[in-house]
C-alpha positions, -999 to 999 in steps of 0.1 A, spaced: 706 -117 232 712 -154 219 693 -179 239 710 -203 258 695 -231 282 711 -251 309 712 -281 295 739 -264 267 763 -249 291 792 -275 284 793 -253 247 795 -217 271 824 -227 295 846 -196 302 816 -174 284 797 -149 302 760 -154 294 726 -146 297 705 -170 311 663 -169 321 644 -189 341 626 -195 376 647 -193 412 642 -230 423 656 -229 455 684 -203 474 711 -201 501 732 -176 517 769 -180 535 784 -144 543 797 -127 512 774 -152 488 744 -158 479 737 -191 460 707 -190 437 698 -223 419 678 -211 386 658 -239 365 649 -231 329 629 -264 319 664 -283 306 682 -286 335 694 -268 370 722 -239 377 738 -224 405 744 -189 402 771 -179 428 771 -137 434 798 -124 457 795 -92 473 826 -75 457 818 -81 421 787 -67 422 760 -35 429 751 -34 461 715 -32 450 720 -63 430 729 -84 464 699 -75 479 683 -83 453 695 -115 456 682 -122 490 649 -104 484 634 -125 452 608 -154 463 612 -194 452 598 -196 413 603 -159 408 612 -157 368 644 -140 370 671 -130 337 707 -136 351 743 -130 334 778 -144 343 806 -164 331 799 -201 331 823 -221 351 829 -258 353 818 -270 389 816 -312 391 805 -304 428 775 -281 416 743 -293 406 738 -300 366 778 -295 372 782 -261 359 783 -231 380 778 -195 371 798 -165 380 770 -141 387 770 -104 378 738 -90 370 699 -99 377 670 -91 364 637 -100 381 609 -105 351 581 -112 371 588 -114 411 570 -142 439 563 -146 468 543 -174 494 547 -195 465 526 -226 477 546 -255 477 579 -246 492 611 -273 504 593 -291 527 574 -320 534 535 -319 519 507 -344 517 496 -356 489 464 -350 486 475 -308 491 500 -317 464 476 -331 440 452 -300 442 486 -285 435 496 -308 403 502 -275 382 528 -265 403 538 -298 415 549 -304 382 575 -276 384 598 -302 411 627 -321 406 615 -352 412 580 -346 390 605 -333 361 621 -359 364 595 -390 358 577 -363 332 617 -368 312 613 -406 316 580 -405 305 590 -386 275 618 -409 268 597 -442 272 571 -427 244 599 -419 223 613 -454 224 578 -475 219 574 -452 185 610 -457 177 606 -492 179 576 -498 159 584 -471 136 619 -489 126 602 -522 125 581 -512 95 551 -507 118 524 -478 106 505 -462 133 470 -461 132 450 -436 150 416 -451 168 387 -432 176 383 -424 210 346 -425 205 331 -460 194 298 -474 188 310 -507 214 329 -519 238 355 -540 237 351 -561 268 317 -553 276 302 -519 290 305 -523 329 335 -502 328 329 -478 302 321 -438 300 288 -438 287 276 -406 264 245 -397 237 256 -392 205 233 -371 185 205 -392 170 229 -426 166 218 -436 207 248 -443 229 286 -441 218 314 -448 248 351 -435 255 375 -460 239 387 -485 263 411 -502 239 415 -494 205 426 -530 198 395 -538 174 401 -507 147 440 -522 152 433 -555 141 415 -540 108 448 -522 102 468 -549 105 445 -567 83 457 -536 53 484 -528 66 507 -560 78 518 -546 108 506 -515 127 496 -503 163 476 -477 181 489 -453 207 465 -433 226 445 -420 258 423 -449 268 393 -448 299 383 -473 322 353 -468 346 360 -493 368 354 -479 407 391 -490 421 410 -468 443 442 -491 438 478 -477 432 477 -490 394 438 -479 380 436 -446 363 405 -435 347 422 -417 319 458 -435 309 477 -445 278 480 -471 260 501 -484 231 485 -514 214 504 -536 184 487 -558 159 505 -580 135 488 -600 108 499 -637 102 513 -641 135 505 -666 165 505 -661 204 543 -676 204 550 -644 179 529 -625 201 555 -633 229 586 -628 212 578 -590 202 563 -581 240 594 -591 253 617 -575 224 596 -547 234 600 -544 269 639 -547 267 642 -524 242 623 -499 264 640 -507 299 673 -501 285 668 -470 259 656 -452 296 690 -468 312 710 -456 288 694 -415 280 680 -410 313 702 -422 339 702 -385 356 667 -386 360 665 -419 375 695 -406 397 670 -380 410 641 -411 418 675 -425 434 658 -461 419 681 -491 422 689 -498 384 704 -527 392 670 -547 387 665 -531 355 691 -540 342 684 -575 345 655 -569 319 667 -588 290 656 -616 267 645 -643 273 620 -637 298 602 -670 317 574 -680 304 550 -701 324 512 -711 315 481 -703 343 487 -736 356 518 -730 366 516 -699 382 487 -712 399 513 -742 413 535 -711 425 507 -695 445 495 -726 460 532 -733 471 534 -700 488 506 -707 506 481 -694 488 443 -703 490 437 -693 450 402 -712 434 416 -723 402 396 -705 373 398 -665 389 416 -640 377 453 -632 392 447 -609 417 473 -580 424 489 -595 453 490 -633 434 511 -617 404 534 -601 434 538 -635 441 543 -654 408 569 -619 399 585 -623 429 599 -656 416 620 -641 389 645 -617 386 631 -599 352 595 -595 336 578 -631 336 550 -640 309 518 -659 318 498 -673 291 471 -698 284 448 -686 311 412 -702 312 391 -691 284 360 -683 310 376 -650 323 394 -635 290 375 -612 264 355 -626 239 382 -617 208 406 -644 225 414 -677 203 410 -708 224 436 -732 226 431 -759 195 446 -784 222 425 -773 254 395 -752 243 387 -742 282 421 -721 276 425 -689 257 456 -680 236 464 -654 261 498 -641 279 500 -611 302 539 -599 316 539 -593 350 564 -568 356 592 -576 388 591 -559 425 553 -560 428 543 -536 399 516 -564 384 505 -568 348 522 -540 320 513 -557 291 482 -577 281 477 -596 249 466 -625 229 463 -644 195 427 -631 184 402 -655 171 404 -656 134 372 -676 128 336 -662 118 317 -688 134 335 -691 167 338 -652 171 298 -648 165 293 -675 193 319 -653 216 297 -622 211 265 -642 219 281 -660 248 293 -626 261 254 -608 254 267 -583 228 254 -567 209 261 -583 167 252 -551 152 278 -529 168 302 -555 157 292 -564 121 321 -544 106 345 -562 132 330 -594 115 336 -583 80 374 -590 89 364 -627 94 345 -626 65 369 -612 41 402 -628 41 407 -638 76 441 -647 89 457 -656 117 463 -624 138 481 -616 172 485 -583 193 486 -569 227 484 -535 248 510 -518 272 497 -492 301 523 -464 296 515 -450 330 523 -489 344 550 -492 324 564 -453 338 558 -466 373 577 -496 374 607 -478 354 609 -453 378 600 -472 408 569 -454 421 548 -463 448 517 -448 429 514 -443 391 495 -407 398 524 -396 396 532 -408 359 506 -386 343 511 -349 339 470 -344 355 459 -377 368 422 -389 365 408 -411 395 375 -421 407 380 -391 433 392 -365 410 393 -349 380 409 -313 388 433 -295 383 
């Protein structure tokens, strides 16, 4: 038996087939029963009508539970009414392996009973769906370094420091060699690339253990991070937003099904073009303070003040030049205001905060050893990360994109636990 899947029925039209796969959902009127099979690619309705066939097989039809995995044959029929658009002509059915109580069935659940239930959660419409986006988005951040003469470099996910200081870090013995921690970024083996390579970035699982119970913190998540070698924060700029466009509109274009299903209002996405605004700390402090904000000049933009400064804008909007006090040690200060750091981040429209976070990195042996002092870390752990001031230091900018963020505000989620096939939170690490 050739192997066909849904998503190849336009080739089968007026073909009788043999098709496998689960029974998503089913319906009877009269003489018909309506049986909608998935397969993984795509959705079918299989009509069978009493008088073409066995009367055993019609009961069987009625009889077989949601997500039993059934083996059906028929002629494949153009339906624009059906779902996926194809119908088929039902004459036979086999039943492979047959359920029943299957847990989650076509009705309204709570969360928390469908998060216990993630591995079968996954198997809905709307959970395929953002899983397809999700695929597409990674596809399009390699495709667009990859045809950019980027190389991807791999980063350990085990390092002897942190990045940004070990508050928020997983903490583990290795061996004899004392503590090592779970990768928060793997920015620092990125800028070493760039340094031999010209151009390169890092793409992998990333962990945070910061306590936050907030619709955007994972513990586990992804995270693509570019480094480019003689370039400036203005550079830096230029490819985030290149970047994001790119991105935004690949998913428009190859997944407009799937963001049928999410039933999200494209019309904002497709507004996500270059340029974007670009506005410095000060300024977006000057929004906030407008909107009636009481904000202490000097913190850190809060979730609900970037909802704000977004809110202003009808596309992604790029603050830079925040003070130098709460960035990361690795962030060049301003030549013209050294109390500011060569920083942007790109607060994403309709309330879905910061996506990308980036920066021009300091380039200078003596200023980066004060930053590591100033910041209590620890030299040793960072002497290699030195040697790349030491030996043929240039000017070097890069930044990092959440890909579970970046899936949320794509597919217009309210929570991005959703974006990640088995989410890790604070409160849970199962399935």
């Amino acid at each position: 038996m050739q192997k066909i899947y849904i998503s190849e029925l336009a080739n089968y039209v007026g073909q009788e087939i043999t098709i496998q796969g689960w029974l998503y959902n089913k319906r009877s009127s009269g003489k018909l029963r309506f049986l909608v099979l998935r397969d993984g690619s795509g959705y079918l309705q299989c009509v069978y009508f009493k008088g073409n066939v066995t009367p055993e097989i019609f009961d069987l039809s009625d009889k077989i539970g949601q997500e039993s995995a059934i083996e059906v044959t028929g002629k494949v029929k153009a339906e624009p009414r059906a779902v996926g658009g194809y119908e088929l002509d039902a004459t036979h059915l086999n039943v492979l392996h047959e359920t029943h109580d299957y847990p989650i069935t076509p009705k309204d659940h709570g969360i928390e009973f469908l998060m216990d239930n993630r591995h079968l959660w996954l198997r809905s419409s709307r959970q395929v769906a953002i899983m397809r986006i999700r695929h597409r988005i990674v596809k399009a951040i390699r495709d667009f370094f990859d045809d950019r003469g980027f190389t991807l470099m791999d980063a350990p996910i085990l390092t002897p420091a942190a990045c940004e200081g070990t508050s928020t870090l997983f903490e583990t013995e290795y061996f004899d060699l004392g503590k090592a921690y779970l990768t928060q970024s793997g920015q620092l083996y990125a800028e070493a690339g760039a340094l031999a390579l010209g151009k390169v970035y890092t793409f992998g699982p990333t962990f945070r253990a910061e306590k936050s119970k907030t619709r955007r913190h994972l513990t586990e998540f992804w995270m693509v991070e570019p480094e480019v070698a003689f370039a400036d924060l203005n550079d830096d700029m230029d490819l985030a937003e290149e970047f994001l466009e790119y991105i935004v509109q690949t998913v428009l274009t190859d997944r407009a099904e799937e963001l049928k299903t999410l039933e999200r209002d494209t019309t904002k996405l497709q507004n996500v073009k270059r340029p974007f605004p670009r506005i410095s700390y000060d300024e977006a402090v000057e929004i906030l303070k407008k909107n009636g904000v009481e904000f202490e000049y000097g913190n850190d933009l809060g979730a609900a003040d970037e909802t704000i400064v977004s809110n202003q804008f009808d596309r992604p909007v790029m603050v830079h030049r925040y003070p130098s006090a709460i960035k990361a040690f690795y962030m060049k200060r301003d030549p013209e205001n050294p109390n500011l750091a060569l920083a942007v981040d790109v607060l994403a429209p309709e309330g879905y905060g910061e996506i990308i976070g980036g920066s021009q990195r300091e380039d200078s042996l003596d200023l980066l050893l004060a930053r590591i002092k100033e910041h209590n870390l620890p030299q040793k752990a960072f002497e290699w990360y030195l040697d790349l001031r030491r030996f043929g230091s240039v000017p070097h900018a890069g930044f990092g994109l959440g890909l579970e963020r970046t899936v949320t505000w794509i597919c217009g989620l309210d929570h991005l636990r959703e974006t990640i096939p088995f989410p890790r939170m604070i409160y849970r690490n199962t399935p």
